[in-house]
C-alpha positions, 0 to 999 in steps of 0.5 A: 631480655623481653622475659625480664619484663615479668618480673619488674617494670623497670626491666624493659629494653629496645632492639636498638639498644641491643643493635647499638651493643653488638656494633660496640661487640663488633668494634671492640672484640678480638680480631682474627683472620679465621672466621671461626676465631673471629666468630667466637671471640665476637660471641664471647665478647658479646654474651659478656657485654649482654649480661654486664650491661643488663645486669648493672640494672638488675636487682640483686634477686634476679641477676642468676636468674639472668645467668640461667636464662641467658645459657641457650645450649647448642646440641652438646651430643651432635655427633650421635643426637640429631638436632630433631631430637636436641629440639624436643629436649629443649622444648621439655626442659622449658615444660618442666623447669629447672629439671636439669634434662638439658645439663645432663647431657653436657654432664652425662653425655657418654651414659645417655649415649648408651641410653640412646643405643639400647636395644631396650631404653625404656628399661634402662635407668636414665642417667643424670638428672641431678638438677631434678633431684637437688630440686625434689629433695634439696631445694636449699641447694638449687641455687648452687646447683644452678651456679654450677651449671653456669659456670660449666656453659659460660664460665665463672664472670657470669656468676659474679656480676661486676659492681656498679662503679662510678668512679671508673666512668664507663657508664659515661663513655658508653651513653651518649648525649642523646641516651638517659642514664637511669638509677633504679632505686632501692630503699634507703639508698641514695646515688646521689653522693656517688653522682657528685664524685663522679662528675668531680673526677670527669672535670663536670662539676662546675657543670652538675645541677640536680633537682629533686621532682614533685609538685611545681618542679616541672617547669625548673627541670625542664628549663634545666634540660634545655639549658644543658643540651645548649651548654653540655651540662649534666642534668641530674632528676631525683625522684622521677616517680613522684612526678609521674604526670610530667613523665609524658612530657618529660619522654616527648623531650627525650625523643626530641634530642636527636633532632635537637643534636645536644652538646657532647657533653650533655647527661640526661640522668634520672632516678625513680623507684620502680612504678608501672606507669614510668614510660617504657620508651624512656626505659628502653632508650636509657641505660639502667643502674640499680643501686642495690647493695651486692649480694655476699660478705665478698660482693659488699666488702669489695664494692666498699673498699671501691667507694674508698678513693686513694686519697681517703685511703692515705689521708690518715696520719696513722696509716697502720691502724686505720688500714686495719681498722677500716678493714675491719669496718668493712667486714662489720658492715658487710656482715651487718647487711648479710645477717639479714639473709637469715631473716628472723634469726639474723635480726629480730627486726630488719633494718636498712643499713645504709652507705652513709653509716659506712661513710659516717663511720669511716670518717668518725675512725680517721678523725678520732685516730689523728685527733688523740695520740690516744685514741679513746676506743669506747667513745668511738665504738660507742659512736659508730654502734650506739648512735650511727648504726645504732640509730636503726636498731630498736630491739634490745636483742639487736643492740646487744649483738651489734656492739658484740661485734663492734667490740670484737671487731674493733679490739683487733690492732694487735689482731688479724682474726675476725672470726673462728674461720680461717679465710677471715683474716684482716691481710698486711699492711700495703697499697689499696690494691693489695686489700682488693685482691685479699677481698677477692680471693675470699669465698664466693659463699658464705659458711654460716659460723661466720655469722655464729649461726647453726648451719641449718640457718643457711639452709632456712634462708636458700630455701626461701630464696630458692622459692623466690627463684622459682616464683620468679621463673614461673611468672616468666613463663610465656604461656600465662598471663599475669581483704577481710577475714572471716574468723572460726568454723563459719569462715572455713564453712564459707571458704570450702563453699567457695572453694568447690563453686571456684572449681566447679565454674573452672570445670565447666569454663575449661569444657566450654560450657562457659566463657573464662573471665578473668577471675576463672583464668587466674585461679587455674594459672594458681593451681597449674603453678601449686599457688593457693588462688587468692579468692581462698585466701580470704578466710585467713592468711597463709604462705604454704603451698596448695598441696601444704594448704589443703592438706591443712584446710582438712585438718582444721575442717576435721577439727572443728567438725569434730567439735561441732558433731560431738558439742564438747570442746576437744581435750587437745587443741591445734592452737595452729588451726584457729585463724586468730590464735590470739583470739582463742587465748582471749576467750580462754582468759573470758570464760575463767573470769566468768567461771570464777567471777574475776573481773579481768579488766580491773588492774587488782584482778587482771588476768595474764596466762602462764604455761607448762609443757606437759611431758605426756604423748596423750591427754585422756581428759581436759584440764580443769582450768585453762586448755591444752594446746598443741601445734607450737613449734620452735626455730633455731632450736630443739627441745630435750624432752628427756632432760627438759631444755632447749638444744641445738636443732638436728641437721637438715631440722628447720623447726621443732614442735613442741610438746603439748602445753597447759595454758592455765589462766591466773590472777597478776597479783605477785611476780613468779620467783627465782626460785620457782621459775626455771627458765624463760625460754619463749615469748609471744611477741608484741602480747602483754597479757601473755607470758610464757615460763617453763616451771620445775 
């Protein structure tokens, strides 16, 4: 649980909350007269109980990374490994993470016992290490990888962590008046709505009082608080991290409480984004909850028809085609939230989608089905698409993909399909009850068709996580601690000079010949986990790896070496090697305005840039006016270049370069016609003086 504190402020818990956790463990788990029941049911019972309460306040990206961390094994092979060897097993695995050592021996028990008897071991295959290939060479797969091998040692639960549900009211029955009740905050969500339900529903609302933190409001919350601990009133502070001078004050009245003895009834409840300066000790006394959206279609529909109180959901008069309706709402939102997942090729723009267009929606759709007999469909989707939903989106692109799938999803009364996939139907009419279980039985993942993606789309996206997943594991590791840009040949210069000064300092720091500072232990930390140390950073901007960025600093070095010793531009240009391409294309636009005296900033000669693939794999000698580029690439796509478009990428294919292309410099003076344009198949986005068409 300490480990957790690596990856979040926030993440922070006491010995006396987990000693409170086991009593409760002790109480309410199974009873047995056998010792070896009784102990096995009180350690399943409490690994459960570890993993439900800490994960209601994790954020969704860390909650595997919890399952994972949490599955200690016992010697599976106790018969014939000794527990000597079993420690060193587990000391490697901790040395080489997520190498798989440890679960191939719960997998591979009988082939690494045959191992372990040969007479020559070290000319025998070793068996299982499956997690250590998936992660070589798939490393799209890991997390599924990860979400088997916890399901094999703990069991399916502790992959699909519970949703955070108010309305059930156990977060109350756990606390005590003594405990804060703590909501992590995500953007663009707010618990306040789901508070007031709840104190609804518990007989308190007579009772509730809420205040917004920030300037002045200190002594109103803690009158409020003194108040409620004489009279057993819930207290409700919102935005804690905007008043982070009060938080000491606000801490030495929390561990007051237990002198004070507070009413029973009395609630403590706080919210703050995550900040490093929200005192620990209120952190590890409270009870923490993050209001993060699930993650999956089948964790967000199922938290949504949760939020549905049986009295919402029986309120319409047209019971049959709200049930429908609101199913399908369900989906639509879900899916809107999941796209994101795919990045760039999910939305052009991300956008925070929040409950409240869910709770908007849905009350629009109930009202509008009891209003008119006829209910007129294009004002409702034009409300929920264009203006509740609609109100994020700012890209065209994006507009027209969600009122597609507004007028797919809401032209279904006399249709039960939501997609080309078979699972994905909307179930009979029945109870509230009966649509939960038809949520549950859905997939626990998500095929990417059900998005209209290519399936290397998916892969894109568990890449990236499987990066973050890794970068998260690596920040937990014990055994560490935790700009302007200079542009072209000069910049590189300067960062190859530091680069080598960096490491020769590092060198001698590690020898003993000088103290380490600060700065020298972050850089080996960098190199030890394959990061590019932020002091190189500073010449330009990049996300690759250290392996994957040295191997591009050559390349960009050779490049301008090269047209430095020779003093002619080169005849095919890396567009990828300049710190600002963009930079680049404005100095090519420059020296044709000078070569024909254009003078490029009136608007009668304003200058703009055309493009032409150029199908040859060599270039003998540099175009006459513009210059060929090389090192674009494409995504999500491919190109023929026998039959000169665009198809669908190979699997396993994230992107596609480009042929080199003829970036030709011409006046803005006529718009280019139909009939000679082919088709308009890339833009450089956010560049007005760039154009790009594919000529016949």
């Amino acid at each position: 649980l300490n480990d957790m504190g690596c990856l979040d402020p926030m993440y922070q818990f006491s010995l006396d909350a987990y000693i409170e956790l086991f009593n409760l463990s002790i109480e309410k788990s199974a009873f047995s007269e056998k010792l070896e029941e009784r102990i096995g049911s009180l350690n399943s019972y409490h690994t459960y109980a570890v993993y439900r309460t800490t994960c209601r306040g994790l954020f969704e990206a860390h909650k595997l990374l919890f399952s994972f961390h949490i599955n200690q094994m016992n010697n599976p092979c106790s018969s014939w490994l000794p527990d000597s060897c079993w420690d060193n097993i587990t000391e490697l695995d901790k040395l080489f993470r997520l190498c798989g050592i440890v679960s191939s021996f719960q997998l591979s028990s009988r082939k690494w016992n045959a191992w372990f008897i040969s007479a020559e071991p070290e000319n025998s295959p070793l068996p299982g290490l499956v997690m250590l290939i998936v992660r070589s060479l798939r490393p799209d797969r890991v997390s599924f990888c990860i979400t088997s091998f916890i399901i094999q040692n703990l069991g399916s639960r502790f992959v699909e962590p519970p949703p955070l549900d108010m309305k059930e009211a156990s977060v109350v029955e756990e606390s005590t008046s003594c405990t804060p009740l703590i909501f992590v905050l995500s953007p663009g969500v707010d618990p306040t709505g789901a508070l007031v339900q709840l104190a609804d529903s518990s007989g308190m609302t007579q009772h509730f009082h809420a205040l917004s933190l920030g300037q002045g409001q200190a002594p109103i919350a803690k009158k409020l608080i003194e108040e409620g601990v004489k009279n057993g009133h819930w207290v409700f502070l919102a935005n804690c991290h905007l008043s982070l001078s009060w938080m000491p004050e606000l801490d030495e009245l929390i561990k007051r409480l237990q002198l004070l003895k507070p009413h029973p009834n009395f609630r403590l409840w706080l919210s703050s984004s995550p900040h490093p300066e929200f005192p620990i000790t209120i952190l590890q006394a409270g009870i923490k909850m993050t209001t993060e959206p699930p993650k999956g279609m089948k964790a967000n529909m199922m938290r949504l028809f949760k939020l549905v109180t049986e009295t919402q959901f029986s309120r319409c008069f047209k019971a049959g085609p709200y049930r429908k309706l609101l199913f399908s709402l369900c989906f639509f939102h879900s899916l809107l939230q999941e796209r994101k997942k795919f990045q760039q090729l999910g939305w052009n723009v991300v956008y925070d989608f929040n409950h409240s267009d869910f709770e908007v929606s849905e009350n629009l759709l109930c009202f509008y089905l009891d209003k008119y007999e006829h209910t007129p469909w294009d004002a409702l989707k034009h409300l929920i698409a264009d203006i509740i939903y609609g109100g994020h989106v700012t890209d065209q692109w994006d507009r027209r993909l969600l009122t597609t799938y507004m007028d797919d999803f809401f032209s279904l009364l006399f249709s039960v399909r939501l997609s080309s996939l078979p699972t994905y139907v909307i179930p009979a009419e029945g109870p509230q009850h009966s649509y939960r279980l038809h949520i549950q039985a859905l997939p626990s993942t998500e095929h990417p068709e059900l998005f209209g993606q290519h399936p290397n789309a998916d892969i894109a996206s568990q890449i990236a996580e499987t990066k973050t997943l890794f970068d998260n594991l690596l920040s937990m590791q014990p055994q560490f601690s935790s700009s302007s840009t200079s542009g072209g040949a000069h910049g590189l210069m300067l960062l190859c000079l530091g680069c080598r000064s960096s490491l020769l300092e590092l060198e001698n720091g590690i020898k003993g010949f000088v103290v380490m500072s600060s700065r020298m232990e972050q850089t080996f930390t960098c190199i030890y986990e394959g990061r590019v140390p932020p002091l190189w950073q500073k010449a330009y901007p990049s996300l690759k790896p250290l392996a994957a960025w040295t191997r591009d600093l050559h390349q960009r070095v050779a490049q301008f070496g090269q047209w430095a010793n020779t003093t002619q531009p080169p005849t095919l240009f890396w567009l990828s090697g300049f710190t600002s391409p963009n930079g680049f294309l404005t100095a090519v636009l420059q020296s044709y305005a000078r070569q024909y005296n254009v003078r490029a900033h009136t608007q009668k000669d304003r200058l703009m840039l055309l493009f032409m693939l150029y199908l040859c794999s060599f270039l003998l000698l540099p175009c006459q006016d513009g210059v060929f580029v090389q090192g674009l690439f494409l995504e999500g796509a491919s190109w023929d270049i026998q039959n000169c478009c665009l198809v669908e990428p190979a699997p396993m294919q994230m992107v596609c370069p480009i042929p080199a292309i003829h970036f030709k410099p011409v006046k803005r003076r006529r718009k280019v016609s139909k009939s000679e344009l082919l088709e308009t198949f890339f833009f450089l986005h956010q560049s007005a003086t760039i154009v790009f068409f594919l000529f016949r």
